[in-house]
MIMI-799043 format. One record per residue (C-alpha): z, y, x. Coordinates in steps of 0.25 Angstrom, whole numbers, plus 5000, padded with zeros to 4 digits. Layout:
<nodes>
ZYX ...
</nodes>
This chain:
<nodes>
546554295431 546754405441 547454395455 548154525453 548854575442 549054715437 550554765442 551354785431 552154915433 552454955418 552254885405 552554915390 552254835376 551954955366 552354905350 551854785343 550554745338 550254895341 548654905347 548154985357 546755015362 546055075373 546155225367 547555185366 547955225380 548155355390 548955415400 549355555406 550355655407 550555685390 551755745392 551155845402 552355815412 551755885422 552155765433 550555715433 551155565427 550455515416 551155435403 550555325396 550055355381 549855235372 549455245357 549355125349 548355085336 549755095329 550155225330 551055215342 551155315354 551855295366 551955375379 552355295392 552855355406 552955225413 553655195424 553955075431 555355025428 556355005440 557554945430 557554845421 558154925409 557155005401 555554985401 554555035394 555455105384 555855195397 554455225398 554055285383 553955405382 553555425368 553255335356 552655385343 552255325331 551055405325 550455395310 549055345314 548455225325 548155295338 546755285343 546655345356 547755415365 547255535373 547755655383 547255785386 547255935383 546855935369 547656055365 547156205366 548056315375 548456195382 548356125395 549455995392 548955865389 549055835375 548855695368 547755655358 547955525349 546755485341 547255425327 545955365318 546055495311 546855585319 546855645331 548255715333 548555775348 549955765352 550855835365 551855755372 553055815377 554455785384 555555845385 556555805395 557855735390 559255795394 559955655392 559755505399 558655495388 557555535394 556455635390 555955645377 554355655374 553855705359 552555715353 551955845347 550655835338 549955955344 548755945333 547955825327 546555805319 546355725306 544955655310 543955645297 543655495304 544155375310 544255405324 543855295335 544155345348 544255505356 543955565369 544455705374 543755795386 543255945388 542255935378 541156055381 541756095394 542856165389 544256155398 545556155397 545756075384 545155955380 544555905367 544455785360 543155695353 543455595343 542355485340 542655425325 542255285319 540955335314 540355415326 540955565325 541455635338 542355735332 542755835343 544155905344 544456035352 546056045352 546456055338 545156095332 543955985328 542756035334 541455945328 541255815326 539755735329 539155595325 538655495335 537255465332 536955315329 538555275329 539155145324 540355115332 541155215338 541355195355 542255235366 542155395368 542255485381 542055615386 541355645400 541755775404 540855805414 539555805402 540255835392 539855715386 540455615378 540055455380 540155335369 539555195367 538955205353 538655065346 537055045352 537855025364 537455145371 538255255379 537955375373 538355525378 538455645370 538655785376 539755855370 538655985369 537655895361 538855845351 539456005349 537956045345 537455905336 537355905322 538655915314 538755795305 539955765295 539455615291 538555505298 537655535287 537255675293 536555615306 535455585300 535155705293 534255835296 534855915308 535656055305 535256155310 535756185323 536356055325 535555935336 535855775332 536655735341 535855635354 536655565365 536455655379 536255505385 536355355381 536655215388 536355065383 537654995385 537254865378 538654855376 539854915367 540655005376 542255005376 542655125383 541955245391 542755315399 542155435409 542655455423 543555595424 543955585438 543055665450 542255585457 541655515447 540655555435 540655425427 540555365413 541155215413 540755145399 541554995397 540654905389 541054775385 540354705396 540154795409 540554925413 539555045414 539655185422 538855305419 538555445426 538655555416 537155565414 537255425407 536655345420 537455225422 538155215436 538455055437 538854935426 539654835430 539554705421 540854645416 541454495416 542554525406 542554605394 543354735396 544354795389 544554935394 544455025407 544655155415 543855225426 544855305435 544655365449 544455275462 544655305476 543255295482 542355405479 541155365470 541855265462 542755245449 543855135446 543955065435 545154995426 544454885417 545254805409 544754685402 544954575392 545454475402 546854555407 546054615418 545954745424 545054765435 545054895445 543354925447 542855025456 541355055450 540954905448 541854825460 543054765455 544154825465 545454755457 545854665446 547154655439 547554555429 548354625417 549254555405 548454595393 546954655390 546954805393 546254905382 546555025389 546855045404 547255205410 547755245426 548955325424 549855405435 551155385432 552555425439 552755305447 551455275451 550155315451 548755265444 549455145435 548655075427 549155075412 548554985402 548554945387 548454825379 547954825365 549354775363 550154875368 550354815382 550554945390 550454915405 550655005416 550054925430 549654955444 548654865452 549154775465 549754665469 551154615474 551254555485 551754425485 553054355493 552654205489 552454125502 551953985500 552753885504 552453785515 551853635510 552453515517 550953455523 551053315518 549853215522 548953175511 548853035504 547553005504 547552875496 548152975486 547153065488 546052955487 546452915474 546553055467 545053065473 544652955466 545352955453 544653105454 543353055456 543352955445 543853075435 542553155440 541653035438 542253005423 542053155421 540553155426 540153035417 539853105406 538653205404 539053255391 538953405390 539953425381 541353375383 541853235377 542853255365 544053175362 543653025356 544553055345 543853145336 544753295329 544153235316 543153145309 542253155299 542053055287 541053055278 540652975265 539552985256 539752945242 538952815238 538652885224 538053015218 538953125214 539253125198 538753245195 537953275205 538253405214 536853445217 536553585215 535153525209 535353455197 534053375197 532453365203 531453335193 532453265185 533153185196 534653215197 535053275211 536453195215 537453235225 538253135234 539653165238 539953165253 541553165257 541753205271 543153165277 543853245290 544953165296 545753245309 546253195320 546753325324 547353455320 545953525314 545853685311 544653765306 543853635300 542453665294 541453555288 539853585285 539053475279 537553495283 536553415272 534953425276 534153515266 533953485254 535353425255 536453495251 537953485248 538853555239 539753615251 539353625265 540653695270 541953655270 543153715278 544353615281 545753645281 546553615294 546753465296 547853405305 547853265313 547553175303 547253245290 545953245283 544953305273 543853255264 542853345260 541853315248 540453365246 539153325237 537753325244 536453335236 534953375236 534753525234 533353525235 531853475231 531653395240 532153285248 533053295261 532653245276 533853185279 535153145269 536253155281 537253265283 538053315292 539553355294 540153465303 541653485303 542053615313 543653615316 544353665328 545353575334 546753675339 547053625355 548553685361 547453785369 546753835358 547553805344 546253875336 545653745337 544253715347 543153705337 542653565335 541353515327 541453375321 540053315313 539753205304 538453145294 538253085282 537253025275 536953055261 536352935252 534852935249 535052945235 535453085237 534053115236 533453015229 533452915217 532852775214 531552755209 530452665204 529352635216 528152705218 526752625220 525852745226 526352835237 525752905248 526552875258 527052735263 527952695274 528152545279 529252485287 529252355294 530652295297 530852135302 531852105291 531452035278 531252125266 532552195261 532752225247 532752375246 533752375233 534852325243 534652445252 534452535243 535552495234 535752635227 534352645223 534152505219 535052515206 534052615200 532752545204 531652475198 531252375206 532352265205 531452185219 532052275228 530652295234 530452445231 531352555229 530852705226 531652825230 531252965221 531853075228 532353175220 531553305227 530453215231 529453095228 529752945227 529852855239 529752705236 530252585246 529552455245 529852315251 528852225255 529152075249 528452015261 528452085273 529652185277 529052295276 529652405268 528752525263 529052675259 528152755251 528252875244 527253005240 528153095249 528253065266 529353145269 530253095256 530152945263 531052995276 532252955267 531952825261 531352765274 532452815281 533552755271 532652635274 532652605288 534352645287 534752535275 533652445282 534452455296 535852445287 535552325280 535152245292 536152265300 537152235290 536452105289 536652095304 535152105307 535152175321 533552165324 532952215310 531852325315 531052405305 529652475308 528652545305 527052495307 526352595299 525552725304 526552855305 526052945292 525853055303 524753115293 525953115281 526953175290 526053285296 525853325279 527153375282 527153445294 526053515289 526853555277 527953605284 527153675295 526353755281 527753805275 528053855290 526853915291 526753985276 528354025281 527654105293 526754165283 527754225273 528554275283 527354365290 526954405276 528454455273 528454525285 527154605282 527554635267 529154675271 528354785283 527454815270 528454835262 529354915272 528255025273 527855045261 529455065258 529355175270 528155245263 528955245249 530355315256 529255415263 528755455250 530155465242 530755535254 529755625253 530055775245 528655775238 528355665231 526955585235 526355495227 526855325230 525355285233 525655155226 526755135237 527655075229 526654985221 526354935234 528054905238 528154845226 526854735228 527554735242 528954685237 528154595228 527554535240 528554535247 529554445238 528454355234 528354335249 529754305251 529754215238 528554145245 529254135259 530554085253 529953965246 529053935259 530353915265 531053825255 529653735256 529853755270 531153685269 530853585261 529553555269 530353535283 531453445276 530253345271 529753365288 530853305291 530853205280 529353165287 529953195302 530953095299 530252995292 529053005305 530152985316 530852855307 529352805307 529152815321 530352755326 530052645317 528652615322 529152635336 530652575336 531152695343 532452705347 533452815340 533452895352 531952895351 532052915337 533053035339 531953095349 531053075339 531753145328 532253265337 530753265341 530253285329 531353365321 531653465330 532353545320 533053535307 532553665300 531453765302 531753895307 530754005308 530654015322 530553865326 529953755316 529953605315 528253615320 528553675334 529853615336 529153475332 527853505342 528953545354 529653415354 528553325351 527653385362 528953365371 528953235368 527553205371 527653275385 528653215389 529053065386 527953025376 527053065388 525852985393 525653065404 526753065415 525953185419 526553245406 527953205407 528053265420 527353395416 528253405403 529553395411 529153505420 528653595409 529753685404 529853785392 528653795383 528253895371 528953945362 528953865347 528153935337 527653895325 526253825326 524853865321 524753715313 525253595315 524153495322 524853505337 526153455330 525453355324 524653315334 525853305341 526653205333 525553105332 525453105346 527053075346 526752975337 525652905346 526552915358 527652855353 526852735346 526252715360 527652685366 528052805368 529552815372 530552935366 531352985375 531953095382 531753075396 530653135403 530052995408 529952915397 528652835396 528052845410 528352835425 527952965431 527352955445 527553045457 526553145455 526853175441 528253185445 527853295454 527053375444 528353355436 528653505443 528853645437 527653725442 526853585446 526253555431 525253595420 525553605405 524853485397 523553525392 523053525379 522053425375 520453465376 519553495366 518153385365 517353445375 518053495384 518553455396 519853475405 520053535418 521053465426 522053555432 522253525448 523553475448 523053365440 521953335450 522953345461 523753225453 522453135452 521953135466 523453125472 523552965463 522152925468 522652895482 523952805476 522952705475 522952675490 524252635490 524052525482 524552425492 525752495498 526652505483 526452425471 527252535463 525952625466 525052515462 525752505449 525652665445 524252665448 523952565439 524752615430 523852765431 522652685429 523052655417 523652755413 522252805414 521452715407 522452715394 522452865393 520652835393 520952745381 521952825374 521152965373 520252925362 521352885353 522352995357 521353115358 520053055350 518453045351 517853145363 516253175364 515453105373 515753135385 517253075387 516452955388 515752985400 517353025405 517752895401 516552825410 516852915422 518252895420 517952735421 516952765434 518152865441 519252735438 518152635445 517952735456 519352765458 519552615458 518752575468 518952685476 520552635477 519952495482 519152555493 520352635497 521252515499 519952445505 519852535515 521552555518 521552395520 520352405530 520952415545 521052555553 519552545558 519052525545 519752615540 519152735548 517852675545 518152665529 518752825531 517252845536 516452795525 517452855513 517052985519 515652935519 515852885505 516653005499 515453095502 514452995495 515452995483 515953115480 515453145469 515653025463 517253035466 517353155460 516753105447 517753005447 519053105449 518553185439 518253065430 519753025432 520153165431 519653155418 520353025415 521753095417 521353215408 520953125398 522253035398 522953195398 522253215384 523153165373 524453215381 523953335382 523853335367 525453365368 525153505374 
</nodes>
């Protein structure tokens, strides 16, 4: 809101629902008066046209009415108003009115009254032009240099400038390249005219260039050869906007030779050579403007109007002024009339006429004098307080996004029938003879409040499907609810990842501040029954796969959980039950008699996901209905790693053969495309050439090319299909992982996320890459061994970009190596420092700028050079062996380095394998460098516990003594050196 507000000294309200535009709007002496005052001229999209003399009103009788001087209803909508001498032999001001397919020029006259009624004005048609095409907008200038007279140039819808010379049409030109007419204006001084054309560039065309271009009746004829004695028409210059331009308007006054353009976000000026002047970026969007004379030489004022009521006074690119008006100006004129000079007159797109001057009044408001009353500070105190507490409540909680009420706009209820629809839904009526069934889901929505503009989407997991995913709800008032039915079935061959589903009900809820409603998301899931997907079976003896879990319950009989499946099986013990899956293979459940072990098996990996999970699930249910609180299930067996991989593999192959056909479509379509190129050549030609078998050849293309697609297209569907059983094995690894481990459902979640980055493929990201990110996170940071490692991971930042691998050995190398970690204890979390303390010095290498990336691991043979930062850290923690008396905390973590050192010794041959010969000579120097070091710590404390003469003696002999051994020091650094690289070996596998 502006501190000033624009004076108002005349007003009017034209018509009712009339609308006006920026074309809509001028002023000047029309009735050639001769008194140098200039009347208002307003034309309206309805026909309407009204002159205005205003005058500011010194009575309360009267108004506007006093003010009209003429009101004319015409056949057509008017366009654009204009004055100027557009009639031959004649030097009065006539007035031009643009009508979409007129122009019709009209004299204004008066003729003064003899009574009390005033004068009297009439308007004469002089001539008009019926226009072959809908206009869009005009300008008027002495076109050529001619004087005396002026004449007019209409741009239409579809990109002709038809020129006018009094009454007579002169020609009429095609813009090159036009899409969407722009604003129009003549610059006098090149005798040029200026639009914006829809590349977003200013263009200028010289009216010379436009009288001797081609003459072209239709669009068609751009494009065709050249008459003879005609040029195609060229721009004399062009400027990149980047924007769409709403108005141009050219300087007229002396001192000035500029062009002003207003685009939608900043306001450009131009010499007439096309060379930009200044741009002045907007905060606002604009609405209209008009340059007009300023009083310091070298510069231009400005009147810009925007879309927040605005108008603001610019000279060049300072804001001198702003006013504050009532309504959103489209076009904005300075006007002289009889009682004051340089008015402001402006128009709405309403019909809001508005005649203002800019200033202020001054003001006669004194403040009045406030009796001074002493504070009460305990009242005072206790407002701080109660302030204080408010603040503290608020800064409690760390949630981003804002709390929302407790009682919920609506809730969502959702039940699944117990039994199978009766007849089935599914859009497959079988599978190798297998009925597909359907399972009817009711969904119920319940207000608690008024409800508009309700949508619901149900999301099933592929192969899933449900007969309506869509369903839009009528508007629901407080209390009332709607039930919505739907069947959910397999539509597909193969067996599904997951059997839940997920609700999404849009709505927006009307407040007293916005009554269309603030859009809200409510969300719900349900769980479809496992015999969806599946049907009892008779068990199977010989499988290849086999999954055992322990539990510390006594055996349960597998027909009372299962009691759906039981009815149709045909072992009456309850020991096994078999599960045939309708698009897969069979997976039989079996019970030991003796031990509580339960075993799955089936031929298929991935197909057993949903068995075991329905498993641990009706496990978990069953015993705590029994009110057992510590029954715990596990698993002891070996992670199939070997038979998951089988399926990464698979899936990496589809992605891989997706690449492929996609290269070899692109080399057949550019094949294609040129010999398609070389067939138009030779039917365009006049004299017939032999083909050359060129068209054999587009046919063997095409044939190509569709079998391509054909092929490409059922790569994707395996492609599909083949993700949907990764996750199936994903699932199944993480569920067998947190079993063996007893991991947490946070560490679980990590674990999952981990590895499931993504719910579909997509060509530019995969599940492989995405999967080898987040489990190398992982092993950087809180499954690290190395403290080193954590620090150097947190101070790393960014990486490559994710691209789709050469093979799939890194990956897999990198999931074992999770595996490993996490069966050695290792903890699943987010935090940085999960599993080790890191000491000082790592902390400070914990730096940007102060670190290495992790190496990779060496090939047999060779060794590694240590970088020097490294060296630095080894020979800064030999010295914290001194201190060995002074702190026990210091003892402590040397200890603990030592071993550190020692296990990483034992763990390199399991972790990285057999090496030559020679690490055995590594592993005897390293023994020799830890007894060296060893002793050399003892002598040190020796000699610090010896008195101050002996110790300058002792100093004495260590020189003496650190000539003698030398070399054999620096065997031992090296040889512990070595130690720390080795230890660095398996982690740096992760890089």
């Amino acid at each position: 809101m502006s501190l000033f507000k624009a004076r108002d000294w005349w007003s009017a309200a034209l018509g009712e629902g009339e609308e006006f535009d920026q074309g809509c709007l001028c002023v000047g002496d029309v009735d050639n008066s001769g008194t140098g005052h200039d009347k208002v001229v307003v034309g309206s999209y309805m026909g309407m046209l009204r002159i205005f003399s205003p005058h500011a009103n010194k009575s309360s009788e009267g108004g506007p009415a006093d003010s009209q001087l003429l009101e004319v209803q015409l056949q057509n909508a008017i366009i654009q108003v204009e004055l100027g001498k557009f009639v031959s032999c004649s030097e009065l001001l006539h007035l031009a009115v643009l009508h979409p397919r007129k122009l019709s020029v009209y004299s204004v006259s008066g003729t003064a009254g003899n009574v009390e009624h005033g004068d009297q004005y009439q308007l004469k048609l002089v001539y008009e032009h019926n226009l072959q095409r809908t206009a869009c907008n005009m300008t008027y200038g002495t076109f050529g240099g001619v004087t005396g007279h002026h004449s007019l140039c209409i741009q239409s819808m579809d990109g002709m400038l038809m020129f006018f010379e009094q009454d007579s049409y002169s020609f009429g030109r095609f813009l090159p390249g036009f899409l969407l007419p722009g604003p129009l204006a003549y610059n006098p001084r090149t005798d040029s005219f200026l639009t914006v054309s829809s590349a977003r560039e200013m263009e200028s065309y010289k009216y010379e260039t436009l009288a001797v271009a081609t003459e072209a009746e239709t669009r068609h004829e751009l494009n065709a050869p050249l008459k003879t004695g005609g040029k195609r028409l060229m721009p004399d210059w062009t400027f990149v906007l980047g924007e769409q331009a709403l108005d141009i308007s050219v300087s007229s006054f002396s001192h000035s030779s500029s062009i002003f353009v207003l685009g939608e976000r900043n306001l450009y000026c131009f010499r007439d050579n096309g060379q930009i002047r200044f741009m002045k970026k907007l905060e606002y969007n604009p609405s209209c403007f008009l340059p007009y004379a300023s009083v310091t030489d070298g510069t231009t004022n400005l009147l810009l109007g925007n879309h927040t009521t605005m108008l603001l006074i610019y000279q060049d690119v300072t804001l001198k002024w702003a006013a504050q008006l009532s309504f959103v100006p489209v076009a904005v004129r300075v006007a002289n009339l009889s009682e004051l000079k340089g008015v402001v007159v402006s128009l709405s797109s309403d019909g809001h006429l508005l005649c203002s001057y800019m200033g202020t009044d001054p003001s006669f408001f004194s403040t009045p004098k406030v009796d001074a009353r002493e504070a009460d500070y305990e009242q005072v105190d206790a407002e701080m307080k109660k302030l204080q507490k408010f603040i503290r409540e608020v800064t409690k909680t760390q949630d981003i996004l804002p709390k929302t009420d407790a009682e919920e706009d609506l809730s969502v209820t959702v039940t699944v029938s117990s039994s199978m629809d009766s007849p089935s839904q599914a859009l497959i009526h079988d599978i190798d003879g297998l009925l597909v069934p359907s399972v009817k889901v009711q969904v119920k929505v319940k207000a608690t409040s008024v409800l508009q503009s309700s949508k619901m989407t149900i999301g099933v997991q592929p192969p899933l499907a449900v007969t309506q995913d869509q369903f839009v709800l009528e508007p629901m008032g407080v209390g009332s609810s709607t039930v919505v039915a739907f069947s959910a079935f397999l539509d597909g061959q193969y067996p599904p990842a997951d059997l839940t589903g997920d609700i999404t009900v849009s709505y927006s809820s009307p407040t007293e501040l916005n009554p269309k409603g603030v859009p809200r998301v409510c969300q719900s899931k349900f769980s479809l029954p496992l015999s969806l997907v599946c049907v009892p079976s008779s068990p199977a003896k010989t499988t290849k796969f086999k999954i055992t879990v322990d539990t510390n319950q006594p055996p349960v009989d597998l027909s009372s959980i299962f009691r759906e499946f039981s009815a149709k099986s045909e072992d009456k013990d309850g020991n096994g039950l078999a599960f045939q899956f309708l698009s897969g293979a069979k997976v039989t459940v079996l019970a030991s008699k003796t031990s509580q072990r339960y075993r799955i098996q089936s031929d298929s990996f991935e197909d057993m996901w949903l068995v075991v999970k329905e498993l641990v699930q009706r496990f978990d249910q069953h015993f705590s209905k029994l009110g057992i609180k510590n029954f715990k299930k596990s698993f002891s067996g070996p992670l199939p790693l070997q038979d998951y991989f089988l399926s990464v593999d698979y899936h990496f192959q589809l992605r891989v053969s997706a690449q492929q056909y996609q290269d070899l479509l692109s080399e057949r379509a550019v094949q294609f495309r040129a010999i398609q190129r070389r067939l138009l050549t030779r039917f365009k030609d006049k004299t017939p050439t032999p083909l050359q078998n060129l068209d054999t050849l587009l046919d063997a293309t095409y044939s190509q090319v569709m079998a391509l697609a054909e092929a490409a297209e059922e790569n994707r569907a395996l492609l599909e299909e083949a993700f949907v059983r990764l996750r199936s094995a994903t699932h199944l690894l993480v569920l067998l992982l947190s079993l063996w481990q007893g991991l947490t459902s946070d560490q679980t979640g990590i674990l999952e996320a981990t590895l499931l980055p993504l719910l579909q493929d997509t060509p530019q990201l995969g599940w492989e890459e995405s999967c080898d990110a987040a489990v190398s996170h992982l092993l950087r940071t809180c499954l690290s061994q190395n403290p080193k490692d954590q620090a150097t991971s947190l101070a790393q930042a960014g990486g490559p970009v994710l691209g789709l691998p050469r093979d799939t050995a890194r990956l897999k190398k990198h999931i074992t190596l999770l595996c490993e970690r996490i069966g050695k204890g290792g903890r699943l979390t987010l935090a940085s420092e999960a599993n080790v303390q890191v000491p000082t010095q790592v902390q400070n290498l914990a730096v940007p700028g102060g670190i290495e990336s992790i190496v990779e691991v060496p090939v047999d043979g060779e060794e590694m050079e240590l970088p020097q930062d490294a060296t630095k850290f080894i020979k800064k923690k030999q010295p914290s062996k001194k201190a060995k008396k002074e702190k026990e905390k210091k003892e402590a973590s040397r200890v603990s380095l030592e071993v550190a050192v020692k296990e990483g010794a034992e763990e390199l041959p399991k972790e990285v394998g057999k090496e030559k010969e020679s690490s055995k000579e590594k592993k005897e120097s390293k023994k020799d460098s830890n007894k060296d070091t060893k002793e050399d710590a003892k002598k040190e404390s020796k000699k610090e516990s010896s008195s101050s003469k002996e110790k300058k003696e002792s100093s004495k002999e260590k020189k003496e003594k650190e000539g003698k051994e030398s070399g054999d020091k620096k065997v031992s650094r090296k040889s512990s050196v070595k130690v720390k690289e080795k230890k660095k070996e398996p982690e740096a596998a992760e890089g």
